[in-house]
N, C-alpha and C positions, 0 to 999 in steps of 0.2 A: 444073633448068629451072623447078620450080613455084616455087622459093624466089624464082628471076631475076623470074618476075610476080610473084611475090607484093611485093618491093622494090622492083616498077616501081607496082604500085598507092598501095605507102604514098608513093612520089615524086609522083605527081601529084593524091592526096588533098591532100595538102603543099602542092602548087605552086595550087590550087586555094581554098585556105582561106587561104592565109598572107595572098592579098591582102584577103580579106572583114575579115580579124583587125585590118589596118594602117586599112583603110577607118572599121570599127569606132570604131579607136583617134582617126583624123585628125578626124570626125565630131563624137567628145567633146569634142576640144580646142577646135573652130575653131565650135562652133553656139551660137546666144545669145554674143554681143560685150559683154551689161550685166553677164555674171556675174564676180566678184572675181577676182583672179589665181590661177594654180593649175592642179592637174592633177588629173583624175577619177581616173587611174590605168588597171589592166588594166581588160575587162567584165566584166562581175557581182563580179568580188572587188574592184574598184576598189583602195585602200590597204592593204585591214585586214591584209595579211601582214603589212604593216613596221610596222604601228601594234602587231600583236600582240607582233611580236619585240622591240620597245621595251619592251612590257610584261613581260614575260617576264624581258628581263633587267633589269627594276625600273628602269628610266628613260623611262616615258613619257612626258616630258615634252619629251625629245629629237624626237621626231617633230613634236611642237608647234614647239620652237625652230629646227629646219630647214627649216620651210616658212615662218617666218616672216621669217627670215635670206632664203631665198631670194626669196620674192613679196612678201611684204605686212606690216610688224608691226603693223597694224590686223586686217585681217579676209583669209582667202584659202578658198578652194575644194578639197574633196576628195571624196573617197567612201570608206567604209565601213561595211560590214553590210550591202551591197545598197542603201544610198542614198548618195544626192550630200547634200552641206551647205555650206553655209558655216560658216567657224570664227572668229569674233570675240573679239577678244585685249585682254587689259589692262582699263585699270579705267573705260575710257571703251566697250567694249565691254560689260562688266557693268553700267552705267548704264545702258547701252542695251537690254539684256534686262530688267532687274529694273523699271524704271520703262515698260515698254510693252508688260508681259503682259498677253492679250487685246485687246490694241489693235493692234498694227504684228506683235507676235508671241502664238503660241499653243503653250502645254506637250506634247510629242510626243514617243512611244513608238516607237522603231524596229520595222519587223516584224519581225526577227526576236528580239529582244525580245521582243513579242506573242506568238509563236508559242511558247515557251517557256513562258511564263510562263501566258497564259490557258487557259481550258477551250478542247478544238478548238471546241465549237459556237460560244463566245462568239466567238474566234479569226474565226471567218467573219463574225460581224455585224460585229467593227468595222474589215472591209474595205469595207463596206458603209456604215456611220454611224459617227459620232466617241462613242463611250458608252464610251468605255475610260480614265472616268477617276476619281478619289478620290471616295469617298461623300463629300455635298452634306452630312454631318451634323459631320465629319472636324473642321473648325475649332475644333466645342463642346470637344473633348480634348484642344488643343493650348492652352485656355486658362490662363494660371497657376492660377485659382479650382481645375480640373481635374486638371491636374497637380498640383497640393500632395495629394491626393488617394493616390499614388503613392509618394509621398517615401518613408514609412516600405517601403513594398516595396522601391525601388528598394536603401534602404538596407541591406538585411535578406539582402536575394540577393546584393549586392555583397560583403559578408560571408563568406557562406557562399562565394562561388562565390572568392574570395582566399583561402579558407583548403582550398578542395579541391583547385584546380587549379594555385595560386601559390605555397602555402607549402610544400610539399613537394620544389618543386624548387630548381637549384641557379641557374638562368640559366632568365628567362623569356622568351618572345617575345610581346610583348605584343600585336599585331593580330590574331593568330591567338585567344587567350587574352580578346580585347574582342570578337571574334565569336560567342565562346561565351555569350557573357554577354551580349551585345546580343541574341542571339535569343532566349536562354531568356524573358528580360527583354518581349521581345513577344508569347511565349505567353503567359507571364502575363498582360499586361496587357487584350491582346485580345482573347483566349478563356481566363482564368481557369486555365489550364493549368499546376498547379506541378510534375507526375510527370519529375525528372531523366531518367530512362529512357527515357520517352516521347520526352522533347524531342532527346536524344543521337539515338535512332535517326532524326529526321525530319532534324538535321541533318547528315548526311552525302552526305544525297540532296539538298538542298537545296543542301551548295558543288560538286556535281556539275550541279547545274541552273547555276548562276551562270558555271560555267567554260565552259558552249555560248554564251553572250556572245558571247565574242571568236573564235569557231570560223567555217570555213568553210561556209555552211550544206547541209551534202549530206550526207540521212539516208539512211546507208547502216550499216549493224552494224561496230563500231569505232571512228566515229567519235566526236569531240566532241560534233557536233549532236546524234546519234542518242541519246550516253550524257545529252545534258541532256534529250531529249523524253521517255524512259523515267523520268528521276529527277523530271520533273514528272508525269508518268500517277501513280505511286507518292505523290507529294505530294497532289495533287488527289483521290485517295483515300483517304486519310486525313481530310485536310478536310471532304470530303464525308461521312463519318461522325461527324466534330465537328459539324458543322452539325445533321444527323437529331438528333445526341442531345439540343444545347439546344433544338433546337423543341419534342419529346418534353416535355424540361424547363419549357419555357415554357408551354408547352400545361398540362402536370399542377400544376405549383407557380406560376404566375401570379408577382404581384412577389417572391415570396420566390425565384424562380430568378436566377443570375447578371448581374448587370446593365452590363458591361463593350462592348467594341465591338462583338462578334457579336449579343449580343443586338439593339444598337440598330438591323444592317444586316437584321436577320429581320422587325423591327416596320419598315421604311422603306420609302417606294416609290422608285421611278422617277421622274423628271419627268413623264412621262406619264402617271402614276396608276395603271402597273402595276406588279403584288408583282414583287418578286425572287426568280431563279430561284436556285436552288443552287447553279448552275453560277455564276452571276454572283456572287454571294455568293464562293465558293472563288475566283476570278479576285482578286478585288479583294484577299481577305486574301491570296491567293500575292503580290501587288503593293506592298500595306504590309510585307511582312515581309520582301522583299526591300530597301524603300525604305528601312523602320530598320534595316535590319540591318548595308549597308554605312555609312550617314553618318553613325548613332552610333557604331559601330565605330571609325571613322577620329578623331572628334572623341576618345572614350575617349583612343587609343595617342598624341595630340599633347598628351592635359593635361599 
């Protein structure tokens, strides 16, 4: 008898939600008439299962070529990570982002992205204001005068890092093998950081932070999201001790201490004209090191 209520209960929880679910669903598809062809998908997960399972089985690109086969090969409509977007295709699409940034479009961080990645406290202001973005100083380092600067490193760990990791084996897998070496390659360059040791142990927490990406986000013990919010507490502690010690160092050795990017985000302010927190400091370099680490990675495994 109790089992009989109990399976009359979950019947009309059922019969009672299934229509909020379809209402939901009808709501996404048929509200705002201006927006591009497409489907939001389920609520809150919108696409990202099938865009993961693309990924997954190493054809992302299929997700891309289905929806555009289906609605639009210009531009269509989805959602994933908890947002809607539009996805604009082809090279008359890239024209159209790259020639009208800050103008018609602005550079933008998924939340769940943010929530990863940043310190929590920062995490909260830039739900609040938009400061969630590359130091204003960023451009001086990406100039050639700057980067030549570099060369003989870059040259020098490329070296070492081919002859420890490459030449010993039989069959390389090189993306894996340019991740290693793109990151160590931004410790170096941006906190001065050459300790192999050091750099191996941050990286592991680091491709654990990177694979809550594409995760469902629900922190619960087990999962993806959980495992990447843990491997960023563990990062961002760390950092925050790199941090303490060049100030320390800056503080006691003035110019004779390291003069690389952290130094320069410790000496900078704000727009505002106020110092930088730690915490924001730690945010921005967890942000660069993720940002080199995939798209030189990538450029590396296609030379």
């Amino acid at each position: 008898m109790d089992l009989f209520f109990l399976d009359l209960l979950y019947l009309i929880l059922f019969s009672i939600s299934l229509p909020i679910v379809m209402l939901i669903i009808y709501s996404r598809k048929s509200s705002n008439p201006n927006l591009p062809p497409g489907t939001l998908g389920w609520p809150v997960i919108g696409e990202t299962l099938e865009f993961a399972l693309a990924c997954q089985r190493g054809n992302p690109a299929k997700f891309l070529k289905d929806r555009m086969n289906k609605y639009s090969p210009q531009v269509f409509k989805t959602s994933l990570l908890e947002a809607n977007m539009a996805v604009i295709c082809r090279a008359s699409g890239n024209k159209f982002l790259f020639s009208n940034e800050d103008k018609l479009v602005v550079s933008w961080w998924q939340r769940l992205m943010k929530k990863i990645l940043c310190f929590p406290s920062v995490f909260d202001e830039t739900l609040v204001r938009d400061n969630f973005k590359p130091p204003t100083f960023l451009p001086q380092f990406l100039k050639p005068e700057a980067l030549q600067h570099y060369i003989a490193v870059m040259d020098s760990m490329a070296g070492e890092h081919i002859k420890i990791y490459w030449s010993p084996r039989g069959e390389v897998k090189v993306f894996p093998m340019a991740k290693k070496y793109s990151f160590a390659l931004a410790f170096r360059v941006f906190m001065s950081i050459a300790d192999p040791q050091y750099v191996e142990m941050i990286y592991h927490p680091f491709q654990i932070l990177t694979q809550g990406f594409l995760s469902v986000p629900i922190d619960i013990p087990g999962t993806a999201f959980n495992r990447a919010l843990k491997a960023s507490k563990f990062i961002h502690g760390e950092l925050l001790e790199i941090i303490r010690k060049r100030k320390m160092e800056l503080e006691q050795k003035g110019e004779s201490a390291p003069r690389d990017l952290l130094s320069h985000m410790l000496s900078s302010l704000h727009e505002n004209g106020d110092v930088k927190s730690e915490m924001d400091i730690s945010t921005q370099v967890s942000c660069l090191l993720f940002a080199t680490h995939h798209t030189a990675s990538s450029v590396i495994t296609f030379m």
